[in-house]
C-alpha atoms as an extended CHARMM CRD file, in Angstrom:
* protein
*
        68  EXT
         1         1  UNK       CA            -17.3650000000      -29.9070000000      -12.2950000000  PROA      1               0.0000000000
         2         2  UNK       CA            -17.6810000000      -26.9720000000       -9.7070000000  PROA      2               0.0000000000
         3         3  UNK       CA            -21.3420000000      -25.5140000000       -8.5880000000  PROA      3               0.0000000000
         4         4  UNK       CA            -21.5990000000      -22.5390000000       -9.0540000000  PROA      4               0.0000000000
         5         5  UNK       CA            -24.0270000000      -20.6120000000       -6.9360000000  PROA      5               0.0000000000
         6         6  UNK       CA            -26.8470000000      -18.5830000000       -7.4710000000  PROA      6               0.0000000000
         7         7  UNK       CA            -26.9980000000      -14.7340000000       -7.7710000000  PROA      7               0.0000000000
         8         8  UNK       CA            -29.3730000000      -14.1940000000       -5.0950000000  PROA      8               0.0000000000
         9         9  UNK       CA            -26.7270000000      -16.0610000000       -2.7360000000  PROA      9               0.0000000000
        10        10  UNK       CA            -24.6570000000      -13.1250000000       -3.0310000000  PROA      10              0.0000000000
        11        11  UNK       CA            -25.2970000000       -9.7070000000       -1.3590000000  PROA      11              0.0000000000
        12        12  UNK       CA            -25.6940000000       -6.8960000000       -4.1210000000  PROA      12              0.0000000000
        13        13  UNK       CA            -23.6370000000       -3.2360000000       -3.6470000000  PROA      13              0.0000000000
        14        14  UNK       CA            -26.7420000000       -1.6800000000       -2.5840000000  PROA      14              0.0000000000
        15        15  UNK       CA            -27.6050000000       -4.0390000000        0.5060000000  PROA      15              0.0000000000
        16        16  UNK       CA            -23.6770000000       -4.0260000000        1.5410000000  PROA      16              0.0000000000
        17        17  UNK       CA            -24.2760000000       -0.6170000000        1.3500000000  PROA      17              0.0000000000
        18        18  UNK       CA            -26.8650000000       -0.1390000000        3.3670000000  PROA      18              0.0000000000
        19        19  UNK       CA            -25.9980000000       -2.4500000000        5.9990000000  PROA      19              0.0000000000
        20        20  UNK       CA            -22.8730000000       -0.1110000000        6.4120000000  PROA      20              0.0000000000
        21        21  UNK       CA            -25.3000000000        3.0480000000        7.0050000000  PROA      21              0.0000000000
        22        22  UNK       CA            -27.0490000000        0.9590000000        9.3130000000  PROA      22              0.0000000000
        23        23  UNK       CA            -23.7930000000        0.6560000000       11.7860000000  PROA      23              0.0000000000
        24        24  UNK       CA            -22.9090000000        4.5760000000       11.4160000000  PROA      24              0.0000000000
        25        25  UNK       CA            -26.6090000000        6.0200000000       11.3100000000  PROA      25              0.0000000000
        26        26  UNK       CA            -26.0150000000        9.5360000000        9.7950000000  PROA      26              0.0000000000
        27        27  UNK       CA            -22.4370000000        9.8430000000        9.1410000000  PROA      27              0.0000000000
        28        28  UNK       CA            -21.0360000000        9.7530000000        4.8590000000  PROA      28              0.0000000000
        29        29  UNK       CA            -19.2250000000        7.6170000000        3.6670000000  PROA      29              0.0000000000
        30        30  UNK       CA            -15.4940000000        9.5050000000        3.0510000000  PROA      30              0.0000000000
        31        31  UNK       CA            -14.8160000000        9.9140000000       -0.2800000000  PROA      31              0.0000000000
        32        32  UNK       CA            -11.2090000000       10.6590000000       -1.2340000000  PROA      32              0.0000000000
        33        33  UNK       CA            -10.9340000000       14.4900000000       -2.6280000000  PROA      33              0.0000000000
        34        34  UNK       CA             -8.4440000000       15.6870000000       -5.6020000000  PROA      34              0.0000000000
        35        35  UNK       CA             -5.3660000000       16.6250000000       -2.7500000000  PROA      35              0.0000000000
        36        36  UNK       CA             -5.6250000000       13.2970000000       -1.4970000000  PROA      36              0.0000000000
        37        37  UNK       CA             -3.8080000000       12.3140000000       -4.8930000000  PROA      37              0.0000000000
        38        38  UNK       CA             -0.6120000000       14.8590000000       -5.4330000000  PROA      38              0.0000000000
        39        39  UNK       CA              2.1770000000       13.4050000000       -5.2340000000  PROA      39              0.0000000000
        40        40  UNK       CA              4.3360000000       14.7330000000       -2.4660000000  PROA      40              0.0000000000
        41        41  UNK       CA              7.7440000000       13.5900000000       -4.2890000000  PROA      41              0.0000000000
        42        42  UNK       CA             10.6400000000       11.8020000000       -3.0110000000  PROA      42              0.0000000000
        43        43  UNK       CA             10.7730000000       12.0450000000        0.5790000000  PROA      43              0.0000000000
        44        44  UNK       CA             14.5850000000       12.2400000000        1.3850000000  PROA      44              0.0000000000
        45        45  UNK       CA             15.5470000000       11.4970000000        5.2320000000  PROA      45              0.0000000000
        46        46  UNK       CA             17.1790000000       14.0890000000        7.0440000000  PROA      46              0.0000000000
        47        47  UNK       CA             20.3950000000       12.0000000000        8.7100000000  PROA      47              0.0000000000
        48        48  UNK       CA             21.5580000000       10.2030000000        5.4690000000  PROA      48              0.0000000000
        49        49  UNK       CA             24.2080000000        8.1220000000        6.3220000000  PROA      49              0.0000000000
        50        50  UNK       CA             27.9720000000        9.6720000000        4.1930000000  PROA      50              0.0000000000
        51        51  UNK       CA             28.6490000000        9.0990000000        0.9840000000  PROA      51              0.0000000000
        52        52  UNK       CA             31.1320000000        6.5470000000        0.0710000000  PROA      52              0.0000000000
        53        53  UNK       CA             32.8830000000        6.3710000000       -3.3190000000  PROA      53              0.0000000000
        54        54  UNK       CA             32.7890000000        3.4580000000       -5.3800000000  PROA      54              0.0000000000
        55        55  UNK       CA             36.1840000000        1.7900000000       -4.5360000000  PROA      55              0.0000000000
        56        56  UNK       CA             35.3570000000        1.6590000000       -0.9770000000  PROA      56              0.0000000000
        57        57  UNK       CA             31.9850000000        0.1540000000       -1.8270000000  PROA      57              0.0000000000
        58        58  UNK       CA             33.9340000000       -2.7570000000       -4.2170000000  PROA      58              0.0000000000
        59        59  UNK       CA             36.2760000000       -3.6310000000       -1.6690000000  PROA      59              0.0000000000
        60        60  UNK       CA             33.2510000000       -3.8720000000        0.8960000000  PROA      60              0.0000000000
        61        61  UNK       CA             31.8100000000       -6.3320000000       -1.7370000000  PROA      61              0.0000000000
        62        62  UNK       CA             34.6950000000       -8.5050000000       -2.3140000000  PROA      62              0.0000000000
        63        63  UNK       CA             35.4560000000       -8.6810000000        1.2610000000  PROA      63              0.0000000000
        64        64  UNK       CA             31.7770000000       -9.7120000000        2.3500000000  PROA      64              0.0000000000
        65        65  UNK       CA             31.4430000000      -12.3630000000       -0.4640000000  PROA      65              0.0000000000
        66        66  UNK       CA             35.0440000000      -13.9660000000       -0.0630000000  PROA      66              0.0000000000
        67        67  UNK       CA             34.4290000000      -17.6630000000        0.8420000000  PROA      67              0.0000000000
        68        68  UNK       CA             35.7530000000      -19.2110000000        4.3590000000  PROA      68              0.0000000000
């Protein structure tokens, strides 16, 4: 059967919290802001390589997975 430890063995938010401060005296914590959650949507590369039509792609396929 496991131990299981104590509460007071753990740190609590608050003193994790205030150890932090104590590292960066007077700066805030960052807190993420409503534009740091819109979605930009797809980003599409600039030098896309040309499209190839389907046939081309099958024969690429058969050729790479014929066996030796």
């Amino acid at each position: 059967m496991p131990i299981i430890p104590d509460s007071s063995d753990f740190p609590s938010a608050a003193q994790k919290e205030s150890k932090e401060s104590q590292n960066r005296p007077g700066e805030q914590p960052q807190k993420a802001s409503a534009v740091d959650h819109l979605s930009k949507g797809p980003q599409i590369p600039e030098n896309m390589p040309p499209k190839v039509s389907k046939e081309e792609i099958e024969a690429r396929m058969k050729e790479l997975n014929q066996k030796k």
